[in-house]
Legacy VTK file of the C-alpha trace (Angstrom):
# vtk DataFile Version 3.0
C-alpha trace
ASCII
DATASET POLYDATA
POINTS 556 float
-42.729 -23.020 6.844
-39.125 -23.800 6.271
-36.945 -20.326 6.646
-33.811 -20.139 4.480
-30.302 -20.680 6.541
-29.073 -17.387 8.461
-26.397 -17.043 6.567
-28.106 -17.651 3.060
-30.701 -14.172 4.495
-31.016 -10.803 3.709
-30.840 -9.323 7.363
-29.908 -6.328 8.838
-27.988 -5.612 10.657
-24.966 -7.547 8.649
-22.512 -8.223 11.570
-19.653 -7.636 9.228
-20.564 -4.135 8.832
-19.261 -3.618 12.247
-17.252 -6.213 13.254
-13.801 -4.607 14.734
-10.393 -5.538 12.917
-7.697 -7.002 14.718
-5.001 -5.347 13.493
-3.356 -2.503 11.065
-2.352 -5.743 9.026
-5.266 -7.440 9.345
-8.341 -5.322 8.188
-11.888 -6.644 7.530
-13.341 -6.346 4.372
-16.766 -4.708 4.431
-19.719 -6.409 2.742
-20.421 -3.708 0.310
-16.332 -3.931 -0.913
-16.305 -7.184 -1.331
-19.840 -6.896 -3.315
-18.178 -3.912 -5.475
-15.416 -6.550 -6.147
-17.822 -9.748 -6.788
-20.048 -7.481 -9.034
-16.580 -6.199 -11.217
-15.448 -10.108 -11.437
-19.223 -11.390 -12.810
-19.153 -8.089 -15.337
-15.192 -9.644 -16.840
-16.935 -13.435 -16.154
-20.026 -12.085 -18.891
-17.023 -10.439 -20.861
-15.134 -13.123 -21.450
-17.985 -16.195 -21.772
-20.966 -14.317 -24.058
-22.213 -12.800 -21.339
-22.930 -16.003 -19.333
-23.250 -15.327 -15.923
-20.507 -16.479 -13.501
-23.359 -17.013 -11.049
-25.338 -19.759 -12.919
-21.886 -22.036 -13.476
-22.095 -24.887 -11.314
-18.438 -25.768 -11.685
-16.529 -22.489 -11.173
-14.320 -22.481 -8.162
-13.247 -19.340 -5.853
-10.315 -19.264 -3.457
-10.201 -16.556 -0.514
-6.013 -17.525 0.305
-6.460 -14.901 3.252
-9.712 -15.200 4.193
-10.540 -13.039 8.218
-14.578 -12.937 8.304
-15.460 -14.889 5.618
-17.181 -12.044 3.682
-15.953 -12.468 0.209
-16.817 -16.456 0.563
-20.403 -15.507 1.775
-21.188 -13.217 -0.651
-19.918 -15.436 -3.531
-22.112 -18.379 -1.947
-25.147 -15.794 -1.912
-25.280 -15.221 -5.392
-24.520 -18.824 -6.474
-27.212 -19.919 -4.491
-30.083 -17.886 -6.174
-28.100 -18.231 -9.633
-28.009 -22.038 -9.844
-31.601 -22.086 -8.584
-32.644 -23.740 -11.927
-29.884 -25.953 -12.184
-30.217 -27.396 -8.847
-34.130 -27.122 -7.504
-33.348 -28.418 -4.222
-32.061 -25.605 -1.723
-30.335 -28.147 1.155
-28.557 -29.873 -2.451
-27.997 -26.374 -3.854
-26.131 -25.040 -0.627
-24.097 -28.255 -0.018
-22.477 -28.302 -3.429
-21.833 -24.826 -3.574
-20.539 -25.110 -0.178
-18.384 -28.187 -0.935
-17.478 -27.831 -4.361
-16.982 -24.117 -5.184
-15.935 -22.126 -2.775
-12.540 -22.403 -0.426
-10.597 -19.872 1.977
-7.021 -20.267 3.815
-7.215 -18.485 7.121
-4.896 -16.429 8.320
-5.159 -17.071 12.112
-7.286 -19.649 13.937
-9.390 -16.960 15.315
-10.472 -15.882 11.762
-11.065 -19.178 10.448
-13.583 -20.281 12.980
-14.695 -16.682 12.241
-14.815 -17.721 8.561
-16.798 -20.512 8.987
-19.361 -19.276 11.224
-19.996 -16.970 8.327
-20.076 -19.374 5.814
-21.666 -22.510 7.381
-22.948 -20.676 10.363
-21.081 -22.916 12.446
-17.736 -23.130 13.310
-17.568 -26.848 12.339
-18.400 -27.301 9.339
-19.289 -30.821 10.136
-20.835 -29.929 13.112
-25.170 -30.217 13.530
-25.758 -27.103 13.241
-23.717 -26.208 10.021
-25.818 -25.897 6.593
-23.321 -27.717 4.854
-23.948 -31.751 4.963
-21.013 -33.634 3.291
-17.789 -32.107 5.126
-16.373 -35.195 7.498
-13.999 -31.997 9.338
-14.753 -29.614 11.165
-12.617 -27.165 8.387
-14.296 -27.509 5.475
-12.846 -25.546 2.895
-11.972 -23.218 5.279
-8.079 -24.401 5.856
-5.939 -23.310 9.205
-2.950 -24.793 10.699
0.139 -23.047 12.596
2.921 -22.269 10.456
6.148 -21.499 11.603
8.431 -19.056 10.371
11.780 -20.431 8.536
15.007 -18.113 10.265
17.360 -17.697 7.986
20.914 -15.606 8.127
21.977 -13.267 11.125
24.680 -13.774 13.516
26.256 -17.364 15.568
26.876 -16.670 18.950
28.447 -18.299 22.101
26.925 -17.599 25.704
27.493 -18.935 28.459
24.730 -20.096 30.973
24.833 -17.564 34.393
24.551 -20.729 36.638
25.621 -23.840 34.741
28.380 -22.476 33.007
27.589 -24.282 29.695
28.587 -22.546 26.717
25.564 -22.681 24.261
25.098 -21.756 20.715
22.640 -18.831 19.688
21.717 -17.247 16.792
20.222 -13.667 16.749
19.152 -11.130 14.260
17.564 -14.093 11.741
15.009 -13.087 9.607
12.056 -15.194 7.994
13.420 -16.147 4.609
9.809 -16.129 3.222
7.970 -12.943 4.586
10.917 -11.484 6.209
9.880 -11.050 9.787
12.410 -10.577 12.244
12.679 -14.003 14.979
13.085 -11.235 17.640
9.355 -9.784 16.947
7.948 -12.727 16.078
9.595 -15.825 17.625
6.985 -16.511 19.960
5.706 -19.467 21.720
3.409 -21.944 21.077
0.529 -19.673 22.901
0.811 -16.550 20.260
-0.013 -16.294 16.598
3.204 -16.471 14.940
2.026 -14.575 11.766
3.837 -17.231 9.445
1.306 -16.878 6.514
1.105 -20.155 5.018
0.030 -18.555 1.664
3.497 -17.094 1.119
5.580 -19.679 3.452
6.169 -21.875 0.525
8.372 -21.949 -2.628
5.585 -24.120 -4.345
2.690 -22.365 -4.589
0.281 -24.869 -6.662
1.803 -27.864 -4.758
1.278 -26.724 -1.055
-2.855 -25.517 -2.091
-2.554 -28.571 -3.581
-1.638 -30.593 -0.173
-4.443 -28.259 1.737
-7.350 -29.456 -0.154
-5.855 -32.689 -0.814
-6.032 -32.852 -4.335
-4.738 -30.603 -7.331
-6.848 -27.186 -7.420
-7.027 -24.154 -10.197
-8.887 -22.081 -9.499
-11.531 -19.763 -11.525
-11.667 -17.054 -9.133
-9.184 -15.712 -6.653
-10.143 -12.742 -4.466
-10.356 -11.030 -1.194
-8.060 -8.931 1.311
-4.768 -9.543 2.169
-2.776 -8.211 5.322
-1.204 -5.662 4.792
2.438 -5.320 6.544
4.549 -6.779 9.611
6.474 -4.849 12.001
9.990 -4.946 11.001
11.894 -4.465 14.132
13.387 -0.637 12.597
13.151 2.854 14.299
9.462 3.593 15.692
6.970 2.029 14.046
8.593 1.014 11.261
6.560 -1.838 9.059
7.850 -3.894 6.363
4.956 -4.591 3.785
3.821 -7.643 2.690
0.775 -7.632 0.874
2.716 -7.820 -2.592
4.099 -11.357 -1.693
0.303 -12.539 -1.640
-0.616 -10.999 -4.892
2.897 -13.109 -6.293
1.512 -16.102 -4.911
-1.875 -15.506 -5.960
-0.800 -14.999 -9.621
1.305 -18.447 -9.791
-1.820 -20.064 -9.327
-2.787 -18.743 -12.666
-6.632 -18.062 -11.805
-9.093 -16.785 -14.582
-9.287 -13.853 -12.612
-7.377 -12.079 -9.590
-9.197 -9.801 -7.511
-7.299 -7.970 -4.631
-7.846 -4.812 -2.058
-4.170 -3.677 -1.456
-2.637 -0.137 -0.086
-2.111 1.707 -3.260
1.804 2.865 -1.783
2.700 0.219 -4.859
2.035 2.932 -7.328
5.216 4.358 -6.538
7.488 2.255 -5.400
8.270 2.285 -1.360
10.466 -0.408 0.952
10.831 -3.217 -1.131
8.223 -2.697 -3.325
10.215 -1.663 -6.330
10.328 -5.196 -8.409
6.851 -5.405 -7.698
5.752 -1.816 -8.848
7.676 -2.638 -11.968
5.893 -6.485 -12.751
2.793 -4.805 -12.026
2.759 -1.812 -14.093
4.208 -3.556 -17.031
1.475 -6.535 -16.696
-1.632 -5.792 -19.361
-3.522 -8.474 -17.661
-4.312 -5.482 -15.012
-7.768 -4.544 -16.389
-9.112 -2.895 -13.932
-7.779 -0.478 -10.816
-9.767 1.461 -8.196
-7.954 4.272 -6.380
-9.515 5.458 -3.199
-7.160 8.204 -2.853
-8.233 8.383 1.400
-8.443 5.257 2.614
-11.551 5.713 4.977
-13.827 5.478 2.014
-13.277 1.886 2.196
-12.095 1.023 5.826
-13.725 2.445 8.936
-11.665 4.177 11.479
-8.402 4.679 9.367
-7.714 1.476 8.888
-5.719 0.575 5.456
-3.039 3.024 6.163
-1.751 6.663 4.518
-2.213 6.751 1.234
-5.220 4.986 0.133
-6.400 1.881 -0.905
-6.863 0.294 -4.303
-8.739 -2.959 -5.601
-7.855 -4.136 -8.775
-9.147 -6.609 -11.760
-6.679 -9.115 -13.216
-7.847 -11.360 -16.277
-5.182 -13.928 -17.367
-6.792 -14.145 -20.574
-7.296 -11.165 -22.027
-4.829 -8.642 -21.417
-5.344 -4.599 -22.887
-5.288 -1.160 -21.440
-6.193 -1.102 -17.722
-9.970 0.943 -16.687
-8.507 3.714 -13.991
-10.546 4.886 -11.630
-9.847 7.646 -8.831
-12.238 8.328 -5.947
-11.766 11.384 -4.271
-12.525 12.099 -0.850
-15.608 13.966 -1.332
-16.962 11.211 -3.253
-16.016 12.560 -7.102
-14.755 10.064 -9.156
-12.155 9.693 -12.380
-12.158 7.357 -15.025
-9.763 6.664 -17.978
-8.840 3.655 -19.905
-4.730 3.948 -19.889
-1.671 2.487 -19.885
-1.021 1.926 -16.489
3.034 2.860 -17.393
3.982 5.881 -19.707
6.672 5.604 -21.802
9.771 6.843 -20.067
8.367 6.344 -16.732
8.927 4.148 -14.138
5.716 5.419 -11.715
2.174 5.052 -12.010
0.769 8.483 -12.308
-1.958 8.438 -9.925
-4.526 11.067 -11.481
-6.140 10.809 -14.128
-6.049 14.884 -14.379
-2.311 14.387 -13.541
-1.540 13.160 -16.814
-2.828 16.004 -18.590
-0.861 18.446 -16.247
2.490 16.087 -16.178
2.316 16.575 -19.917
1.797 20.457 -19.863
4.303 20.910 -17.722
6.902 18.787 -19.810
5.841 20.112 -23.131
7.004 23.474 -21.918
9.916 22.370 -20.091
11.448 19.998 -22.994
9.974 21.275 -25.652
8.465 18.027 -26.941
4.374 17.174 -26.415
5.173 13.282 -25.634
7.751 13.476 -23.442
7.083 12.552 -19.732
10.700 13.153 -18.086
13.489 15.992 -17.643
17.018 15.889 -18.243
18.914 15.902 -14.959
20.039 19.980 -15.399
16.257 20.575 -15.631
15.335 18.680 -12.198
14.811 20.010 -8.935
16.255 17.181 -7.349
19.362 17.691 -8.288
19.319 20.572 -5.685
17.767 17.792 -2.861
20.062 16.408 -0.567
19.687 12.744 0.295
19.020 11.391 3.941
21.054 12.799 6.706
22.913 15.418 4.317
25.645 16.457 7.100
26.055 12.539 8.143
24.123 13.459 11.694
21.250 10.305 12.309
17.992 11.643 13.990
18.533 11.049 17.464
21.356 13.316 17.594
21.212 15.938 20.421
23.690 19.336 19.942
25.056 21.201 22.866
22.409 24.289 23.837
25.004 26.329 24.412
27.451 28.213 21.367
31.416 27.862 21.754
34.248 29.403 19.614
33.845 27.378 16.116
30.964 25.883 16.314
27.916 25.196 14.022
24.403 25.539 14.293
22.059 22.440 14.103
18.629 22.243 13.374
17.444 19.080 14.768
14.387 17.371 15.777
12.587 19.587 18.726
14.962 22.813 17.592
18.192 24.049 16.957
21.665 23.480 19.091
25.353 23.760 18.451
28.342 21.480 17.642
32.323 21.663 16.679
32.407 22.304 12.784
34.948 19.545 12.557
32.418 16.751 13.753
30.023 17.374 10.490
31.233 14.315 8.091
29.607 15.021 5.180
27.718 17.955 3.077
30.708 20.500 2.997
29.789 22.162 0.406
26.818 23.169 2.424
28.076 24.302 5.260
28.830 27.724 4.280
25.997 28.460 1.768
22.600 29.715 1.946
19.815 26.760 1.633
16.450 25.460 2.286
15.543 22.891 5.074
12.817 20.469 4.305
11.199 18.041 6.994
12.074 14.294 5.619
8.213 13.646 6.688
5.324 15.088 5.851
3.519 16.207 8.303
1.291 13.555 9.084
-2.584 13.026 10.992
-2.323 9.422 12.570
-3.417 6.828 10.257
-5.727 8.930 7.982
-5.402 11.099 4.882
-7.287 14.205 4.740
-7.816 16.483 1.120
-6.552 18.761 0.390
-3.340 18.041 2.560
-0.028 20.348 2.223
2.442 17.408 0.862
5.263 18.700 2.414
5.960 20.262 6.009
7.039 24.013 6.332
10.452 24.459 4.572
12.161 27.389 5.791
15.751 29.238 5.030
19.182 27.482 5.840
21.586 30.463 6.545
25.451 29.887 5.936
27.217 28.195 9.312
24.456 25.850 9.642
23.985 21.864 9.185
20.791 19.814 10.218
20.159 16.550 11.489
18.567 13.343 9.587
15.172 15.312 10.335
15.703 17.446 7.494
16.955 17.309 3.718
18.513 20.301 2.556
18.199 22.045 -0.646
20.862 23.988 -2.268
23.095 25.498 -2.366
22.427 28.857 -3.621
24.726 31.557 -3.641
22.684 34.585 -1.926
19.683 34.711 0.017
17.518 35.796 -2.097
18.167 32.621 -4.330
17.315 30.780 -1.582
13.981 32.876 -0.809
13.099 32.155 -4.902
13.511 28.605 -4.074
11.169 28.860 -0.663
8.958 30.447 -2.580
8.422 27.712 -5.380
8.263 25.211 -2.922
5.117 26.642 -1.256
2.935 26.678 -4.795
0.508 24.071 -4.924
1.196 22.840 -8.370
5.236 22.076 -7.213
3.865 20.329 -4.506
1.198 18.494 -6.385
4.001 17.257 -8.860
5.875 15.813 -5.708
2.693 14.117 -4.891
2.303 12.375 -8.349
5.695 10.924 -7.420
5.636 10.506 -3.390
4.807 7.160 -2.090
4.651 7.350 1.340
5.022 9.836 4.139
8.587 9.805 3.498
9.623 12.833 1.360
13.077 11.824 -0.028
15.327 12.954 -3.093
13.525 10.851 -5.501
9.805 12.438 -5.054
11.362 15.621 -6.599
11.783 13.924 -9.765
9.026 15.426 -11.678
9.607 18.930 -10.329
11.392 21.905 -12.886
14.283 24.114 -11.598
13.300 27.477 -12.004
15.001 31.108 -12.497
15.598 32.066 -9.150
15.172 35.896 -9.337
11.704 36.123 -8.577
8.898 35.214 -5.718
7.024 32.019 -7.374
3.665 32.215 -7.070
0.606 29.543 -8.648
-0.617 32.067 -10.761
2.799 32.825 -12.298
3.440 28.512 -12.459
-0.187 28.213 -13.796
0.420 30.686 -16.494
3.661 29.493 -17.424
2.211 26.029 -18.101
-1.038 27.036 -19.698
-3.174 25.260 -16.794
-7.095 25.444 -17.417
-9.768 26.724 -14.946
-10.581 22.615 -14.420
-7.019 21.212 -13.639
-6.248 24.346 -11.547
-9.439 23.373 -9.648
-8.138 19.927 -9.477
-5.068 20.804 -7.838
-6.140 23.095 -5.445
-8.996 20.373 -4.276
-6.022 18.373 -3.582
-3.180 20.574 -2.255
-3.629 22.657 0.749
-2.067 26.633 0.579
0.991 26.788 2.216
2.203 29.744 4.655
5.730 29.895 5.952
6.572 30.673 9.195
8.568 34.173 10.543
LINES 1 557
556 0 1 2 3 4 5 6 7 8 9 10 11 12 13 14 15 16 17 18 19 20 21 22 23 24 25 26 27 28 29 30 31 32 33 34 35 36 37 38 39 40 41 42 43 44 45 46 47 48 49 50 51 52 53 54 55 56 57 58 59 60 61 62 63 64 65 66 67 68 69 70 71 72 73 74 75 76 77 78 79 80 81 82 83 84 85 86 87 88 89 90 91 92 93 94 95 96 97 98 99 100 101 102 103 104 105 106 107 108 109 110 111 112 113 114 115 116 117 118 119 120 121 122 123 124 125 126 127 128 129 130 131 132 133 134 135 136 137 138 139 140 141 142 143 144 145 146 147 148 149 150 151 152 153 154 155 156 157 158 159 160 161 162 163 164 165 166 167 168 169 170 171 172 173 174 175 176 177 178 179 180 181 182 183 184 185 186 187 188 189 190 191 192 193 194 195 196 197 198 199 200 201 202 203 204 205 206 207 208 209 210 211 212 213 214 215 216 217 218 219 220 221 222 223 224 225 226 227 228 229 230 231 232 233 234 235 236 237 238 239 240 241 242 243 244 245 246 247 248 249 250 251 252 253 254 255 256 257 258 259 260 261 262 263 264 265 266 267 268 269 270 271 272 273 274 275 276 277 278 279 280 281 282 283 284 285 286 287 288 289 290 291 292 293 294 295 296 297 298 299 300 301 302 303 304 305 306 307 308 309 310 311 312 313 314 315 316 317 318 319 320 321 322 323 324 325 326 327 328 329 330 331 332 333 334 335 336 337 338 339 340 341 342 343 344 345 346 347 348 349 350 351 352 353 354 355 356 357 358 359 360 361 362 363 364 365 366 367 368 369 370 371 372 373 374 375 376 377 378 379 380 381 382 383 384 385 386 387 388 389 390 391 392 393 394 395 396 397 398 399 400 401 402 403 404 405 406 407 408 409 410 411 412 413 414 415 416 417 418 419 420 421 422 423 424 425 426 427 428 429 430 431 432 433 434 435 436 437 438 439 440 441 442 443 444 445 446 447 448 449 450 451 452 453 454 455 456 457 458 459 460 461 462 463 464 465 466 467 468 469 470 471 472 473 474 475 476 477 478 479 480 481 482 483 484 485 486 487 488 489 490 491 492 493 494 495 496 497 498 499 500 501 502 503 504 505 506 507 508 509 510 511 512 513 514 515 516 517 518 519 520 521 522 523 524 525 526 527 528 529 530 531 532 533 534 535 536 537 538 539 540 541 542 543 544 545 546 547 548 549 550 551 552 553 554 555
């Protein structure tokens, strides 16, 4: 009895279940994702065509332009193989065309294109005896890889001069790649290392350079899969530059039926360099379709996908309408709402679907007007936030431990010093005023998100004489203590914090994430019930909050 090909089997263990990424930037897909995402493409396929299934189309072509395992190209090829069934009797015929004819993948590194293929035609040549594809004369298939080099651009011309020859030689340092940005010191490596030099986004011709891949013109029905995610950028720590946006750029100027993606869902909000691409997104009604996991290991073992979740999302070039919005919680509850996926007046996706509803309370009281979604600036909160390093002092600064005639007191990363008042270059007017000091990150747990989480890190009082480092904004000023203790006070309620949230990208906490937040009368001690009450909050969206937003207790 002849037994179907390995890779054409239901078996279990699925290898891909397990199989360990290589990287923060380059994260596997698991099987049941990419099934989640096939399933969501053949529901818009049936949509669109009479409900004709996408599966039982002999001629519809999918491109994986970032393909690691091969997972979203297997699956694709299971389901075509039992839907064309009638169409093409023959199983050995059947699997060739499919293989040949319908599905493709760009790898991103050699090591996950022969990965690719030994998914796909279980065997890493696709040419080769044992592979269950028959017409391929390369050992690629439609699984493309080749070494692309990075193109430096800019940075500085330089003269050195050999230690031992004495010949002067020309150098250039501090170029960047003009196409993904990387930095030539990071990633100028030899001929024996990756150089992570996509060759999706290393081209200013899209269409023309799939085009010289597969050796003839391609367009593509279907375009889905997993994209890595970010590149170190050479900045302070671990700082990352992403670039998962300039794959779904590239992916839409091939002008598919549908897009398909699983991207970090930081976009909703903006973030490094991510602003022009926020905006083309949010105002693009071909975006049917979005799933927020709002914790990113309910997709992604281990972490992996970064702070603040993940998202897949539909696009359909065809048919463009109000975008199906869907928010998984942690504990596995989910949200949906068909919505505009931009509110008039607003330049941020608002993440929660409940959010809406309690962005709107709270600006119906505040302005006085049931549509409107923003404040006028003497009605924000962060007009009273401070931008980075408020007194001019960067994070590494270190004051003196010890207090001389004069001096000023510094709160700085690992605790407080002391340093000459006439050193502080900026923030003045701050100096000598009570005010609030804020961490400029939230506190953080590795690589995961955890619910309900606090938002922000302990703020705590700012007395007059005293200036802080980068580490901290500051918040003020305010003429007395007490002021400043109303202020505290607001800032530990869950539903302020929760409205930073709706407008906080990343771990980052700067001026901007305050734009959603009220001022206040600062007389009193803020509580949630009094903020709660004062926006007419139901028993369901308090829940809501407090399921996301952690209580808050100062320290002494």
């Amino acid at each position: 009895m002849t037994q179907a090909p390995l890779a054409l089997r239901g078996h279990n263990p699925d290898i891909l279940t397990s199989i360990a990424n290589l990287s923060n930037d380059e994260v596997f897909t698991p099987p049941e994702l990419a099934n989640t995402m096939l399933d969501l493409v053949a529901d818009r396929w049936a949509a669109a065509n009479a409900g004709a299934s996408i599966w039982e189309d002999p001629d519809v072509t999918f491109l994986d332009p970032f393909t690691k395992s091969g997972v979203f190209l297997r699956e694709a090829t299971r389901r075509l193989v039992a839907g064309l069934a009638s169409s093409i009797p023959d199983l050995n015929k059947r699997v060739d065309h499919i293989l040949t004819r319908q599905v493709y993948g760009i790898g991103i590194t050699r090591l996950t294109s022969l990965l690719a293929r030994r998914s796909l035609y279980c065997s890493k040549a696709a040419d080769g005896k044992h592979s269950i594809a028959k017409s391929f004369d390369s050992p690629d298939g439609n699984i493309w890889f080749e070494r692309t080099e990075h193109t430096w651009d800019g940075g500085k011309r330089e003269f050195r001069v050999h230690p031992t020859t004495g010949n002067e030689t020309l150098v250039y340092t501090d170029r960047r790649c003009r196409y993904c940005g990387a930095s030539e010191g990071d990633y100028g490596r030899g001929a024996d290392l990756e150089t992570h030099a996509y060759a999706f986004i290393h081209t200013d011709d899209i269409a023309t350079r799939v085009g010289e891949i597969f050796g003839e013109a391609m367009q593509f029905d279907v375009i889905i899969g997993n994209p890595p995610y970010q590149l170190s950028d050479g900045g302070y720590g671990t700082s990352a530059a992403p670039i998962y946006h300039k794959f779904v750029e590239q992916a839409k100027a091939l002008e598919p039926r549908f897009l398909s993606l699983v991207i970090p869902s930081r976009w909703f909000s903006g973030g490094k360099g991510l602003d022009d691409f926020r905006e083309a997104m949010l105002t693009d009604g071909r975006l049917r379709s979005l799933d927020d996991y709002l914790d990113a290991s309910g997709v992604f073992q281990g972490g992996m996908g970064g702070k603040g979740g993940v998202c897949y999302f539909l696009w359909d070039r065809d048919h463009p309408g109000d975008c199906r919005v869907t928010t998984h919680a942690p504990n596995g509850d989910t949200s949906t709402a068909t919505r505009p996926l931009l509110e008039e007046g607003l330049e941020v996706f608002i993440r929660f679907n409940e959010g809406l509803s309690i962005l709107r309370k709270v600006m119906a009281v505040e302005t006085g007007q049931n549509r409107r979604l923003t404040l006028e600036p003497a009605q924000r909160f962060d007009t009273l936030v401070s931008s980075r390093k408020p007194f001019g002092l960067d994070t590494t600064f270190r004051a003196r431990a010890n207090q001389r005639p004069g001096d000023v007191k510094v709160y700085q990363n690992g605790g407080t010093g002391w340093t000459p008042r006439a050193d502080i270059a900026a923030g003045a007017s701050l100096i000598d005023a009570w005010k609030v000091y804020i961490g400029y990150a939230a506190p953080g747990t590795g690589n995961k998100d955890t619910y309900p989480h606090r938002i922000l890190s302990t703020p705590f009082l700012g007395e007059p004489g005293s200036v802080s480092s980068e580490t901290y904004l500051c918040i003020g000023p305010f003429e007395t203590k007490a002021e400043a203790a109303s202020a505290l006070s607001y800032l530990t309620c869950r539903l302020t914090r929760f409205l930073i949230l709706l407008h906080k990208p990343s771990q980052h906490v700067t001026k901007k994430v305050y734009t959603f937040v009220p001022t206040q009368d600062w007389t009193k001690t803020w509580t949630d019930s009094d903020l709660y009450a004062k926006y007419g909050l139901t028993g369901e969206e308090i829940a809501f909050i407090e399921s996301i937003v952690r209580p808050m207790e100062l320290a002494e």
